[in-house]
C-alpha positions in Angstrom: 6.2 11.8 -134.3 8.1 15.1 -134.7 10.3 17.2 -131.7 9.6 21.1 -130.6 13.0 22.1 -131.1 16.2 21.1 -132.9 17.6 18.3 -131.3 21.6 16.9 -131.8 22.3 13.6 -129.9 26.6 13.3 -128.8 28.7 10.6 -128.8 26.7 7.7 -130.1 28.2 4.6 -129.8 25.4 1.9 -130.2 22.6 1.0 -132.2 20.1 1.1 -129.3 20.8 4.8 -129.0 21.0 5.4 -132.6 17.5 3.6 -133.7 15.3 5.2 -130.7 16.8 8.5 -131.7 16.5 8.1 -135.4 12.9 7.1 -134.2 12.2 10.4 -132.4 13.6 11.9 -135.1 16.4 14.1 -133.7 18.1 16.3 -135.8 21.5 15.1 -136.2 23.6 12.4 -134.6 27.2 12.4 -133.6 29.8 10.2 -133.6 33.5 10.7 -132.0 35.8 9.9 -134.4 38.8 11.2 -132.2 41.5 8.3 -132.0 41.9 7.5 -128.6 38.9 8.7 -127.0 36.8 6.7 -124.4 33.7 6.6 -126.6 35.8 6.1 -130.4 33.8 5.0 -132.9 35.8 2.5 -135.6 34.4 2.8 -139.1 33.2 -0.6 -138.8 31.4 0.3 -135.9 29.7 3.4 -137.4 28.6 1.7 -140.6 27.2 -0.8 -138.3 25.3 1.6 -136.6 24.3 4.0 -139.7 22.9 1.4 -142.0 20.1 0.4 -139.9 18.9 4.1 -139.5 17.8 7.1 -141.8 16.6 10.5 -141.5 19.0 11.7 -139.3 22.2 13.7 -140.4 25.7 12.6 -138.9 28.4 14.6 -137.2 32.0 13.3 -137.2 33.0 14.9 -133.2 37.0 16.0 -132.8 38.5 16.9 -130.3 42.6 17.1 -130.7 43.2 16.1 -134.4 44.2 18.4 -136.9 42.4 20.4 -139.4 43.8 18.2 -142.1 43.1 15.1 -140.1 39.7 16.1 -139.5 39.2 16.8 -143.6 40.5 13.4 -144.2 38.2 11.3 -141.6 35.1 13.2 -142.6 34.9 13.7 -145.6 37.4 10.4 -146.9 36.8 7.6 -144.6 32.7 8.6 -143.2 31.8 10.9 -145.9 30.2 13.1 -143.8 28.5 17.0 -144.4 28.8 17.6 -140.3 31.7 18.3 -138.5 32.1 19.4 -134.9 35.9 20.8 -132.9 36.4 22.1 -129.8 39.1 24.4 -131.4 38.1 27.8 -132.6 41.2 28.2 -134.8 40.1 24.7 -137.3 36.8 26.7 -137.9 37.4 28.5 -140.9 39.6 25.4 -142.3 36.9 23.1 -142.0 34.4 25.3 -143.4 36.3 26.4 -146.2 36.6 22.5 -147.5 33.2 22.1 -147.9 32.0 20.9 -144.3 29.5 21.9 -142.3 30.6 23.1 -138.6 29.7 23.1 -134.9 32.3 24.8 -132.7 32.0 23.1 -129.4 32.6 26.1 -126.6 32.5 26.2 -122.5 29.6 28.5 -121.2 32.9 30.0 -119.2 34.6 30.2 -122.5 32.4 32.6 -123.9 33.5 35.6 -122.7 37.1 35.0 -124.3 35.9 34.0 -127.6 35.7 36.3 -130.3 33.3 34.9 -132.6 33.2 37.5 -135.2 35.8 36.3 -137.9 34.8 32.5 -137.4 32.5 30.8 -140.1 30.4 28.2 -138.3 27.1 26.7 -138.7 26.5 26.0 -135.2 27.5 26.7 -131.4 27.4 24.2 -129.6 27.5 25.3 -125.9 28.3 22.6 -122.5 29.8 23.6 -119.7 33.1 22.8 -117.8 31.1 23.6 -114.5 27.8 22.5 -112.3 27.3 26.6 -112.9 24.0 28.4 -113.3 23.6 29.6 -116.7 23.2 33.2 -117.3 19.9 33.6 -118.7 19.9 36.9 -119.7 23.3 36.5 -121.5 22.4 33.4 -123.1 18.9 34.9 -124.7 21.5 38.4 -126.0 23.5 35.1 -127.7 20.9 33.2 -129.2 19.7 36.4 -130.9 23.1 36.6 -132.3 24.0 32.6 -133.3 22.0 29.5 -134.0 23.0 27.9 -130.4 22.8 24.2 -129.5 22.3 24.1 -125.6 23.9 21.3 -123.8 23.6 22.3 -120.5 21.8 23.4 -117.6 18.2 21.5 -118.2 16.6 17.7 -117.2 13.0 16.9 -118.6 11.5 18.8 -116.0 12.9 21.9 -117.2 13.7 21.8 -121.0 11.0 23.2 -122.4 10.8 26.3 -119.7 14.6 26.8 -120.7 13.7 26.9 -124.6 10.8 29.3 -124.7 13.5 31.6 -122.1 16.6 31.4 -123.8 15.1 30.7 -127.3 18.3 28.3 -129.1 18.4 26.4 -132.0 18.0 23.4 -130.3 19.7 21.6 -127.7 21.9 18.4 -127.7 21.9 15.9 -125.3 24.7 12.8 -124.4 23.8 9.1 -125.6 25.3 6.7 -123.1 26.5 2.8 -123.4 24.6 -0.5 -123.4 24.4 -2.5 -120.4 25.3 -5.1 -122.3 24.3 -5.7 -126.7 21.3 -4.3 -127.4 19.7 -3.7 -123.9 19.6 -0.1 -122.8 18.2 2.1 -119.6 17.4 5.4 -121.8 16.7 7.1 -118.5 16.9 11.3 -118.8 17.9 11.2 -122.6 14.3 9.5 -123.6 12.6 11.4 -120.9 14.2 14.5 -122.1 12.9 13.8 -125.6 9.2 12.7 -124.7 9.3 16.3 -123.0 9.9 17.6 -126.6 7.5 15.5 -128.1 4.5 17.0 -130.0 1.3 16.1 -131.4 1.3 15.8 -135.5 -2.1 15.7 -135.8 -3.1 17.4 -133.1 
């Protein structure tokens, strides 16, 4: 079983969502490891989760700690290679310790972000609005970053959207359990069948 495209699953939070997508073998999986966020992940909870799956790579998600506070979860307390901020100005402190880094930007950010002095591994772009995205600009982009799409497609139109834009990949929101270890996949596992493809075909 292998995926078209690079594939980054958000905000894990449960085993169901971790072992189907280890299964389908996405790319990398994060987990948000922002104190006081809706979807926080204790390291109890993540070692849980991570010692019943492999082949994946993990991404420790931020969103208002500090650069050193970021340094210190990651790379202390989860021992992680991936990190990914919303803030452009913790790039180049994250990379220069030794991480590996998605910068987490609006499509309506874009325009506002110079992205020439920042050393990051990956763009991860969502949006802030139900907008239509800007083909054209995005496929100028994508020629110019490794991009991780996170918006603008279902399963009925991923695959269109990747042989348009052409992105690294695309990443896609895991959601809760209805209640321990029972799960409606819905969109995410139809989004990832979509991506499916034939080994031995």
């Amino acid at each position: 079983m292998a995926l078209s495209t690079f594939v980054k699953i958000n905000q894990v939070n449960n085993l169901s969502d971790a072992r189907y997508c280890a299964g389908m073998e996405v790319n990398l999986m994060g987990f948000c490891l922002e104190p006081g966020h809706a979807r926080h992940l204790q390291p109890i909870d993540f070692v849980a989760i991570t010692e019943w799956i492999s082949g994946v790579e993990y991404v420790g998600e931020f969103y208002n700690s500090s650069s050193k506070e970021i340094i210190e979860t990651a790379k202390g307390t989860f021992d992680l290679k991936w990190v990914e901020t919303n803030n452009p100005d913790q790039v180049n402190d994250l990379s220069s310790a030794g991480l590996k880094v998605i910068l987490q930007c609006s499509i309506e950010q874009l325009d506002a972000l110079s992205l020439d002095h920042l050393t990051f591994d990956l763009l991860h772009l969502v949006s802030a609005e139900e907008t239509d995205l800007d083909t054209s600009k995005l496929q100028t982009l994508c020629k110019e970053q490794e991009v991780l799409l996170g918006h603008g497609f279902d399963h009925n139109s991923v695959l269109s959207l990747i042989e348009s834009i052409q992105p690294k990949g695309i990443s896609i929101t895991g959601g809760d359990e209805i209640r321990p270890g029972y799960k409606d996949y819905d969109e995410m596992a139809d989004t990832l069948e979509a991506l499916e493809i034939d080994e031995w075909a």
